[in-house]
N, C-alpha and C positions, 0 to 999 in steps of 0.2 A: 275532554282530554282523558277522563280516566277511564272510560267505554273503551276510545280507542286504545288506550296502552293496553287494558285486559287483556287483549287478542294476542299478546305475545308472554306473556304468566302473569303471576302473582303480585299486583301491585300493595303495598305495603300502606302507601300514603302518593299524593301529588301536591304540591306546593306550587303557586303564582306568585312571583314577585315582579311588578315594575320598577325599572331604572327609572328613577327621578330623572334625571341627566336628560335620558331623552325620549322617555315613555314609553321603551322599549317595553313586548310583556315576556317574562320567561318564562315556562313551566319544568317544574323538577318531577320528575316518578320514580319509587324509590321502589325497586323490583326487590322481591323476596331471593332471588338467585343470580348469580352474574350473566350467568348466560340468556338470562331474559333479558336483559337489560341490554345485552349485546345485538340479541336478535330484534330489538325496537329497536334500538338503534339503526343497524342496518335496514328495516324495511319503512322506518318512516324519515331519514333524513332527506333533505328535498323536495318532500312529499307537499302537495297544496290542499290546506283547510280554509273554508273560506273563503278565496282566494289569494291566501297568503301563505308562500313559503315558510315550512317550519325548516329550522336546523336544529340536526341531533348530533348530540354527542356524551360520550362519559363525562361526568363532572369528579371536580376532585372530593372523595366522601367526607374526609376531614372539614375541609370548607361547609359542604352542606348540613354538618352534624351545627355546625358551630352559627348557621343562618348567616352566611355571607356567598350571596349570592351574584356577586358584580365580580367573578375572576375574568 
């Protein structure tokens, strides 16, 4: 995960959490600038690893300063 995010800037940190609930996996990348963050977003949402769709989106920062990762 973090090779790929590189390709779009300065990743800071990536963080995994699985949802208990239903073993869902997420992964967090915490981009040094908004507009990196903006630009993986758009080129990787939809995208298939492994054969599995990922979805991208912004997260709320508050939430992920705080490690709650189920919004």
């Amino acid at each position: 995960i973090y090779q790929e995010c590189l390709k779009h800037g300065k990743v800071v940190e990536v963080r995994i959490h699985v949802v208990a609930s239903t073993q869902e996996v997420r992964a967090f990348a915490l981009y040094q600038l908004p507009e990196q963050a903006n630009r993986a977003v758009r080129v990787l949402n939809e995208r298939s690893f492994a054969k599995r769709k990922v979805k991208c989106e912004l997260y709320d920062m508050a939430a992920y300063s705080q490690r709650r990762y189920e919004l």
